[in-house]
N, C-alpha and C positions, 0 to 999 in steps of 0.2 A: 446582240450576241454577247457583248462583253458583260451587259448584267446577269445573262443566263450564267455566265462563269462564274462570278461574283457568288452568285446566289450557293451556286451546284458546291463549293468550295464551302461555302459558309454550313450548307448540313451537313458536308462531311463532315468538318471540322466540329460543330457541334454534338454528331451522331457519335466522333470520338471520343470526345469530350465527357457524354453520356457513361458510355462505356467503362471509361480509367473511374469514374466517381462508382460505378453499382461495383467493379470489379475491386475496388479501395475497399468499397463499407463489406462486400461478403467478408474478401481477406483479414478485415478488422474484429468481425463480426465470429468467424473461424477461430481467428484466434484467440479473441475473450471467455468461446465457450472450451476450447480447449485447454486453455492454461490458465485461466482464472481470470476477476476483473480488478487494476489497481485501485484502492482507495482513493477518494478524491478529496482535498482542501488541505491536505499534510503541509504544514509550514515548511516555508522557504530556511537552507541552510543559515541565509545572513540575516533571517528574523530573529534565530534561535540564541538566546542568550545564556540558557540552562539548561539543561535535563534530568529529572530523577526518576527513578529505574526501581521499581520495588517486586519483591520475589519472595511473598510472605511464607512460602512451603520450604525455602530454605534459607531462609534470614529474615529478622525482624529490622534489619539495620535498611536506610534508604540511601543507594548508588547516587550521591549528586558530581554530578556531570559538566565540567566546564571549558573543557580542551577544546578547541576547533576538531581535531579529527576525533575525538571519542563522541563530540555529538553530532559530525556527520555520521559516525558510525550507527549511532544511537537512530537516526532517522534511514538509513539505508537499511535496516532490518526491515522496517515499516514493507521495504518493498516485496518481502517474504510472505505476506499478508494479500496476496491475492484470494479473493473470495468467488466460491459458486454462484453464480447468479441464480442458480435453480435450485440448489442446494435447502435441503429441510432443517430449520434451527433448534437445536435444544436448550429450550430458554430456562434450564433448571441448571445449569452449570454455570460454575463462578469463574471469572478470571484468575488466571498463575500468574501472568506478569504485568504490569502497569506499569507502562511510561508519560510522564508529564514534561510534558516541552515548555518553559516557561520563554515568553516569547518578550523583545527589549522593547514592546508598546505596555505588557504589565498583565498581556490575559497569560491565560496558557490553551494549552489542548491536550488533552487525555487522550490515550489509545490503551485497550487491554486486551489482553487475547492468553488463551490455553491451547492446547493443544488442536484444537477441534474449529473452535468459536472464536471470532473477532468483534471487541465493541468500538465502535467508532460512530462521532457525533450522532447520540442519540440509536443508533443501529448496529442490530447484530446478524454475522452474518458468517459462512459457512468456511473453514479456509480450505482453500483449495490443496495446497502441498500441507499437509496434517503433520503437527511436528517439528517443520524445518524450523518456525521463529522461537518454537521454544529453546531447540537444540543450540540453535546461533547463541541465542541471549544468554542460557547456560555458560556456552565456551568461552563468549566475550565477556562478558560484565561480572559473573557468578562461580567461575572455575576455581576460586580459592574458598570461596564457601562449601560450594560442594564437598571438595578432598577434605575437608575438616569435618564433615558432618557423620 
């Protein structure tokens, strides 16, 4: 009697179990295709030793970056870069902004992106909110370039 309980306890619980993981991955799954997917391998805040910031359509001059919060800033942009998973790439268009994260082991990481397109390690890829990393990067890093131009 007592292992029929055992047991009857043990599939629910599993049967529950079941459930919270399919009903996790839709919810997950929902939401990536509805708001975009975040890039993956972006360095750690406390790897980050530098960053330059280049914006060749409005300055020839390259943003180097050394604050603690200007290059959390510099990497929190990154997260404006959700991309289409399904999304169709046009691979005849060149980057507007390029950031290089030089990192205190000596490599770095590239990311660049336009209005449209994100390049990251080796792939390009659709962005989801069209605009927002340009416009941030503008208002943060670029807003006195601009007014002078």
């Amino acid at each position: 009697m007592e292992d029929k309980l055992v047991n009857k306890i043990f599939k629910c619980l599993i049967r529950f179990l079941i459930e919270v993981i399919v009903m996790t991955v839709l919810i997950v799954g929902i939401n990536i295709f509805m708001n975009g997917m975040y890039l993956w391998g972006l360095p750690r805040i406390n790897d980050i030793q530098s960053v330059n910031i280049t914006y060749p359509s409005v300055t020839d001059d390259v943003k180097e970056i050394s604050s603690r919060e200007d290059i959390e800033l510099a990497l929190k942009l990154t997260g404006f870069l959700k991309y289409d998973l399904f999304g169709e790439v046009n691979s005849e268009e060149e980057p507007a902004i390029t950031i290089t994260y030089f990192l205190k082991d000596g490599t770095s990481k590239t990311i660049s992106a336009n209005n449209t397109t994100v390049w990251w390690n080796n792939k390009i890829h659709v962005i989801k909110d069209k605009e927002m990393f340009i416009n941030l990067t503008e208002g943060i890093f670029f807003l006195e370039d601009l007014q002078t131009k």
